[in-house]
N, C-alpha and C positions, 0 to 999 in steps of 0.2 A: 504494500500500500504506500501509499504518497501523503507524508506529512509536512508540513508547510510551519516556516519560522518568519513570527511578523516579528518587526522592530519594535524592541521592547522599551517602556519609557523608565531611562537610563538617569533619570533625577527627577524630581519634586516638579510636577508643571509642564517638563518640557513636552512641546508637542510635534518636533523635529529634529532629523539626526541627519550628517552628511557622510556617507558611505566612506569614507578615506582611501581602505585597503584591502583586497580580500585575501584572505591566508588558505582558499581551495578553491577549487576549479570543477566543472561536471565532470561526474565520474571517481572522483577520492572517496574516499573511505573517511566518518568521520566518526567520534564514538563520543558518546554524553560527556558535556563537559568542556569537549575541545574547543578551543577561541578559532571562528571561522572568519571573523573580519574585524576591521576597528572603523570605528564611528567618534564623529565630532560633533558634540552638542553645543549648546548655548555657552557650557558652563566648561566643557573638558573633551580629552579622546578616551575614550574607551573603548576595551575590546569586548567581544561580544563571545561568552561561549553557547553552545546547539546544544538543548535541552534530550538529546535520544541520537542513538546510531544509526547507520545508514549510508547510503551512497548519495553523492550530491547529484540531483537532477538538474536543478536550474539555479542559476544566481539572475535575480527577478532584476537586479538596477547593477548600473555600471559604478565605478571606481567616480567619484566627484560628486553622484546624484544624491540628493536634499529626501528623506523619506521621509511620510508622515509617521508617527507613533502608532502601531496597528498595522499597516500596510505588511504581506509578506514581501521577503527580501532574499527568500533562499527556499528551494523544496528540496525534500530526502526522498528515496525512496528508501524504504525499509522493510523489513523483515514482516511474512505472513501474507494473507489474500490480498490481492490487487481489487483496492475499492475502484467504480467507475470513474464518478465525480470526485476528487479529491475535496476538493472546500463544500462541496455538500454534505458530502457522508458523513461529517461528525452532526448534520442537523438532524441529519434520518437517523442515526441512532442516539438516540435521550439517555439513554442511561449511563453511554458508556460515555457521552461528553460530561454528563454531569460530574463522573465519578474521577474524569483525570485531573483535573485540576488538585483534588483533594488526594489523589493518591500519588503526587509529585513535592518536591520542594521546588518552588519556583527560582532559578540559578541568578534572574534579575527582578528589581523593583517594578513592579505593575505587569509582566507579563502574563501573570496566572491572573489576574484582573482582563487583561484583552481578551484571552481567550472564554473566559467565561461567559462576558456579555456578548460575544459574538453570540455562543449556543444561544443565551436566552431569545435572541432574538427572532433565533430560527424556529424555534417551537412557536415562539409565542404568534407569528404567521406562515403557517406552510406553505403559503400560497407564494411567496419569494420563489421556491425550491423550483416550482411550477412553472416559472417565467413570466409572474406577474407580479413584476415590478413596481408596476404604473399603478395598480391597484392599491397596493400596499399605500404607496404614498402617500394616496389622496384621506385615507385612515388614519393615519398616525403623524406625528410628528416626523420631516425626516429626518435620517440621522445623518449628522456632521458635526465635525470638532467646530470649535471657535473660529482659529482661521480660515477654516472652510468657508463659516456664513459670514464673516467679514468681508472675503473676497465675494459674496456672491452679492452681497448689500451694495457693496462696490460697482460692481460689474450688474445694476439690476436685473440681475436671475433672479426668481421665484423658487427656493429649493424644490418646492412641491411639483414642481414640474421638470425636475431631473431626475434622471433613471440612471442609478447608480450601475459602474460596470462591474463592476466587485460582486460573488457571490455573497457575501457577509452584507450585503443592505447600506454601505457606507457610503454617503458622496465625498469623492475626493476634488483635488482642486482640478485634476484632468475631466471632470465629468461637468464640471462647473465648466470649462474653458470651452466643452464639446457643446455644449449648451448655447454657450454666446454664437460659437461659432458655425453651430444648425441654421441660427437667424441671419446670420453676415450676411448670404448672397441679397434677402430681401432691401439691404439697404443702400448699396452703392451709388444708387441711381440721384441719391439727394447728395450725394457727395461730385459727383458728374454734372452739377451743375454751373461752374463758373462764368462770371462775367470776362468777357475774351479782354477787355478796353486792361482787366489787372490782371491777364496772366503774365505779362513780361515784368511787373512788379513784383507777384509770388513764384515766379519760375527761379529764384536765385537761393531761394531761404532755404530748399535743405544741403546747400552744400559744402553748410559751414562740418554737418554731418561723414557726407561723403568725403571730404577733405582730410580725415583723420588719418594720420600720419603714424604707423605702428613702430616707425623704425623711433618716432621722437617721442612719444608717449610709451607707458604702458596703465591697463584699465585695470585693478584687482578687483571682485568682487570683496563686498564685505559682507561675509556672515560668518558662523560659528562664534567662535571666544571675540573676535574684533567685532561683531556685529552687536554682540550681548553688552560689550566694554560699552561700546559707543550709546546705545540705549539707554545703559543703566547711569553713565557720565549723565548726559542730560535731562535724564530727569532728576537727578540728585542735586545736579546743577539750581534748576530751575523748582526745586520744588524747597529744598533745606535753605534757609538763608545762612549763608556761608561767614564768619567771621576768622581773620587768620591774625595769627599775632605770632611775634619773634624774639626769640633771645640768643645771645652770644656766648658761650662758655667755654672756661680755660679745661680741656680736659687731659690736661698733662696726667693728673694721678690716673685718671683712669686707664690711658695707654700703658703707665708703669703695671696696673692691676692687668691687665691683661695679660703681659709678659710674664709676671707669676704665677699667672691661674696655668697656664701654660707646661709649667715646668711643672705644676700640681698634680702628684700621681692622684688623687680622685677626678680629674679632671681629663686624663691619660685615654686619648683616642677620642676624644671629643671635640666638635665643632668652638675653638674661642676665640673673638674678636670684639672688636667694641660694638656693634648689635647686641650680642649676647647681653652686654649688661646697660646698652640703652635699654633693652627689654625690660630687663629684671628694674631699672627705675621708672617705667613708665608704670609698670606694676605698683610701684610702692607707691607711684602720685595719684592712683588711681584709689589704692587702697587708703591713701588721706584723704581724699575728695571722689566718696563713691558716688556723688551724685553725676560724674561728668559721663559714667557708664551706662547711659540711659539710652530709651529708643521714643519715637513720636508713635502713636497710634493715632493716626487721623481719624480712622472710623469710629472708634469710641472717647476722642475726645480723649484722651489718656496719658501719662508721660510711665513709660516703662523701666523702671530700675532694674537692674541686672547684678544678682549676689554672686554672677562667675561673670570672668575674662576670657572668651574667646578671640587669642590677641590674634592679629593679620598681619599677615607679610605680603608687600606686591612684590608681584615676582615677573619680571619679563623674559616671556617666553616664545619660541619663534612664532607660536600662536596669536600671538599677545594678550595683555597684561590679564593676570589671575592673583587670586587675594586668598590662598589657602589659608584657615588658621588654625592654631594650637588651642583645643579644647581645653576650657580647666586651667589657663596657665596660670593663675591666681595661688592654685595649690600646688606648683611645681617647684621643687629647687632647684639651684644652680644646675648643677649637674642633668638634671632631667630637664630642664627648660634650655639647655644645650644641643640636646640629644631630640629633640621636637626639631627645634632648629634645623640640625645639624640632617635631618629626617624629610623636613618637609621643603628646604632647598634643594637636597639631591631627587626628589620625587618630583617637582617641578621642573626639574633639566631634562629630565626624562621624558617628559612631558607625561607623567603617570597620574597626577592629581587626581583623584577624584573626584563626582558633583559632592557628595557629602562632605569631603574634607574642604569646600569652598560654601558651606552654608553655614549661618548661625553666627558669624563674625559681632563680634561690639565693639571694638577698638582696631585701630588698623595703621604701622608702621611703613612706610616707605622710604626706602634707602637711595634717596637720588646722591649721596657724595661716592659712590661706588663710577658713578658718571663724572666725577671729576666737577660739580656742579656743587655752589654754597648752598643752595635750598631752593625754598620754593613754595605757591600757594597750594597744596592739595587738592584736591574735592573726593567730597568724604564718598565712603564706599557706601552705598544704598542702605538702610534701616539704622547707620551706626550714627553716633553721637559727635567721634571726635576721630583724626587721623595724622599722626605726627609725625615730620619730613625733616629725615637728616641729611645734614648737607657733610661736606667733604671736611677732613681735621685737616690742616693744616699747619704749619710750623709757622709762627707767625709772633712780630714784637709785642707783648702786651707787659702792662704792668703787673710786676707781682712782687709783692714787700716793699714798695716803695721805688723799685728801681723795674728797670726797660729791659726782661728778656724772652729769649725765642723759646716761645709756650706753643702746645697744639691746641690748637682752637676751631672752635666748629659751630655753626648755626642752625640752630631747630627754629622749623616751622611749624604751630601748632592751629589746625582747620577746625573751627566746631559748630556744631547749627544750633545759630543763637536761639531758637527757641526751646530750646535744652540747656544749652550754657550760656548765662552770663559773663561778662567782662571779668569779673570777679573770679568767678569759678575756672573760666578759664584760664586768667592768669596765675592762679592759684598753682594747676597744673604741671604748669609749663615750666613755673620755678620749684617746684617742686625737681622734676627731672634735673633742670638745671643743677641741684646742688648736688643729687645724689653721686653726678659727674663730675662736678669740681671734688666732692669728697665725697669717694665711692664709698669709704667705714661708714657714713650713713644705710647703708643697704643692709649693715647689721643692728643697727642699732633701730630703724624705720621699718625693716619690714618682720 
């Protein structure tokens, strides 16, 4: 028989994935478990393992294609009788779709969810099975994701009068497109009507078009991790009111403390550089002013305090920019708040993030002095309160005891949405960090 693998939804919400890579071809051999392709979501790549063994029959989309969540993306053929209909047969038999779901561990997030509601929907009209589509329709609600009837709002389609090409009842956006494009021929005719007196005025306009030059340009699309960046940038932009304030500090001790945590057999095979313990005092400023760890609930009107520190690291990646965080680092020590670090920048290079290790963030560090750059204005990561940008140390003249010498010194920028933080609270912060850096023994004695 012929079993069918849809794209499974691979984090919280998303409800598309772009095919990357395939790791089999028709005809392999594949067995429960094994990773057949990698996919890029909104949020990360991830690979994807085939829930059961088999021979690969078909890979349904090519290497670049954008799938909906749901959609098959791969068929098996597998072991036991050759059903007719592949995507029907689990309708016609009831008992035995109801019972897999429950008698599997689903290998991702939502995929024993897709499958199930497909079944439901097959019993609940056999007349689908039948090839009446049209019928069904005009009965029920149709079915489509969100972006589906967005597009279709867009494009004034009528769902109720698309006839889904999918066995499972789904209109997708191809069914939406076949739709507009049933009606095209009738319209041309009102387009075919120009005034002759302005065709040599409109006969020049598209050729600013035609003119594009590939050898001087190149066009990237944007979606995945850069299309979600740029989304989530402006709304955060435009909906948090951003406040950024700056401070200078000398942080020569702390370059010495790094040096000996360094040579510290408890610290022996561990990620240590001064991030490590700008961490460890953004922690302690937070933990003096726990108000600044808060979130906006607009729907209910509400300011959310947060009793843990999911801190965030941006991280660029040839994907671009991801904001993994450290769960809990509020309770972590040295040592283990190293080893997070030290965890989730090698995981990131790799480009292995996962969507889970990039949700739930409250606080969010960004490392522009690694660019060679003194700082900068942030913009905060979506739902967080605050986001703090270190710039580059430098060796540099300042005063220290009265006399002029070359200290390392470095500029934090700290971004907060003033309707969370006041001037106060956040400057509170910010010097807070500040001193734990001029004198890191506070980080014994503070936290």
């Amino acid at each position: 028989m012929v079993r069918e693998f849809k794209m499974p939804d691979v984090g919280e919400g998303l409800t598309e994935a772009e095919i990357l890579k395939w790791y089999v071809q028709p005809g392999d051999t594949v067995t429960d478990g094994q990773v057949v392709c990698e996919v890029e979501t909104a949020k990360a790549a991830v690979e994807l393992p085939i829930p059961f063994d088999g021979i690969v029959g078909e890979l349904k989309f090519p290497e670049g294609t954008t799938v909906d969540v749901g959609q098959v993306i791969i068929s098996v053929e597998t072991g036991g009788e050759t059903g007719g209909d592949a995507p029907a047969q689990p309708a016609a038999e009831e008992p035995a779709a109801a019972e897999e779901p429950s008698g599997r561990q689903p290998v991702l997030v939502g995929y024993g969810v897709a499958e199930s509601s497909t079944k439901r929907r097959a019993r609940k009209d056999p007349a689908a099975a039948n090839g009446t589509a049209a019928a069904v329709l005009t009965e029920q609600r149709p079915l489509a994701k969100p972006p589906v009837r967005k597009l279709a709002k867009d494009l004034g389609v009528d769902l109720a009068t698309v006839i889904p090409a999918g066995a499972d009842g789904i209109i997708t956006r191809e069914d939406v497109h076949a739709a507009v494009a049933a009606v095209a021929p009738a319209e041309p005719e009102v387009e075919e009507i120009p005034v002759p007196a302005q065709a040599p005025a409109t006969a020049p306009a598209p050729a600013p078009a035609a003119a594009y030059d590939t050898a001087r340009e190149t066009r990237i699309p944007v979606k995945g991790v850069r299309k979600a960046t740029a989304q989530a940038m402006v709304a955060s932009k435009f909906t948090a009111p951003h406040v950024t304030e700056f401070v200078t500090v000398d942080v020569t001790r702390t370059m010495k403390l790094v040096e000996e945590l360094k040579a510290d057999k408890d610290m022996a095979g561990l990620r240590v550089n001064p991030l490590l313990l700008i961490s460890k005092a953004l922690l302690v400023a937070i933990r003096r002013n726990p108000e600044v760890n808060s979130s906006w609930d607009e729907a209910n009107q509400e300011i959310v305090q947060k009793h843990y520190v999911n801190l965030g690291i941006a991280a660029a990646t040839p994907r671009g920019l991801i904001v993994p965080n450290i769960k809990d680092a509020q309770a972590k020590t040295l040592p283990e708040l190293a080893s997070a670090l030290g965890e989730l920048v090698a995981t990131a290079r790799e480009g292995k993030t996962s969507p889970g290790a990039m949700q739930g963030g409250t606080v969010t560090i960004t490392n522009v002095g690694v660019f060679g750059i003194d700082t900068g204005t942030p913009i905060l990561n979506p739902g967080e309160s605050a986001i703090l940008a270190v710039g580059a140390i430098k060796l540099q003249p300042w005063v220290h005891k009265g006399k002029i010498k070359p200290r390392h010194v470095m500029t934090l920028a700290l971004s907060f949405d003033h309707r969370l933080v006041d001037g106060e609270l956040g400057s509170k912060v910010l010097a807070d960090v500040a001193a734990v850096l001029e004198r890191p023994k506070r980080l014994l004695t503070w936290s």
